[in-house]
Legacy VTK file of the C-alpha trace (Angstrom):
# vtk DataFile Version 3.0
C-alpha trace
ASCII
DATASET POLYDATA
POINTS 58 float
0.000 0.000 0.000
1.847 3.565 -1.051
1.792 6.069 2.287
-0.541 8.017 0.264
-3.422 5.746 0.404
-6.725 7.212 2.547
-7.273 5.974 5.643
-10.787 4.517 5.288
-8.828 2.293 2.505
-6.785 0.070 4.938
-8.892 -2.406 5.224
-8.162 -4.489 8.826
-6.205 -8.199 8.401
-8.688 -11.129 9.272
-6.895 -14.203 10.844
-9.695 -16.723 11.764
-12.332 -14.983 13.532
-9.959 -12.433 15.626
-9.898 -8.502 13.478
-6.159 -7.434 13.506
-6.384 -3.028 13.374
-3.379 -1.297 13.884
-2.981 2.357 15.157
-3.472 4.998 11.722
-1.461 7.560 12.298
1.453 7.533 9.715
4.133 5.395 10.167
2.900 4.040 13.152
2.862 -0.201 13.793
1.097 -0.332 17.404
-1.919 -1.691 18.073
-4.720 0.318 17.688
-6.433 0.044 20.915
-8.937 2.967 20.354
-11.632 3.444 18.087
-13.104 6.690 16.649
-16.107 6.780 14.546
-14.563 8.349 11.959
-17.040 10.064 8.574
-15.598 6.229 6.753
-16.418 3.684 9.673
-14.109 2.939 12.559
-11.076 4.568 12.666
-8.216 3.057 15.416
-5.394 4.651 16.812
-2.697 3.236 19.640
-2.253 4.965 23.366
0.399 7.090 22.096
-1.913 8.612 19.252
-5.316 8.791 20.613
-5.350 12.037 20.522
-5.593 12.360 17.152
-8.682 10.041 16.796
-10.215 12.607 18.983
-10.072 15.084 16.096
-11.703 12.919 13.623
-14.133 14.340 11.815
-17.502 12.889 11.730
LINES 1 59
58 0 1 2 3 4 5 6 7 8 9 10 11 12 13 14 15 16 17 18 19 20 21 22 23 24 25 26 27 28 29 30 31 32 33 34 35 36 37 38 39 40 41 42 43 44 45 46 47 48 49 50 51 52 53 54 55 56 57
């Protein structure tokens, strides 16, 4: 995926039954812990970068 692909694009890995969603701030590989309702869905971010699912638009 190139780094300029939208966020509401990455669509989360599915091993068995268990959804794998990593934190989507750029560059970032942590787990993303939180979810944001976001104006494309579910949007999750890590500890570090909650903040900025805070500020997603709706």
């Amino acid at each position: 995926m190139s780094d300029n692909t939208p966020p509401w694009e990455n669509k989360p890995a599915k091993q068995s039954e268990l959804y794998i969603h990593l934190c989507m701030h750029n560059s970032c590989k942590e787990w993303g812990a939180y979810g944001f309702d976001g104006s494309y869905g579910v949007e999750w971010f890590c500890f570090e970068h909650r903040a900025d699912g805070k500020k997603t638009p709706k």
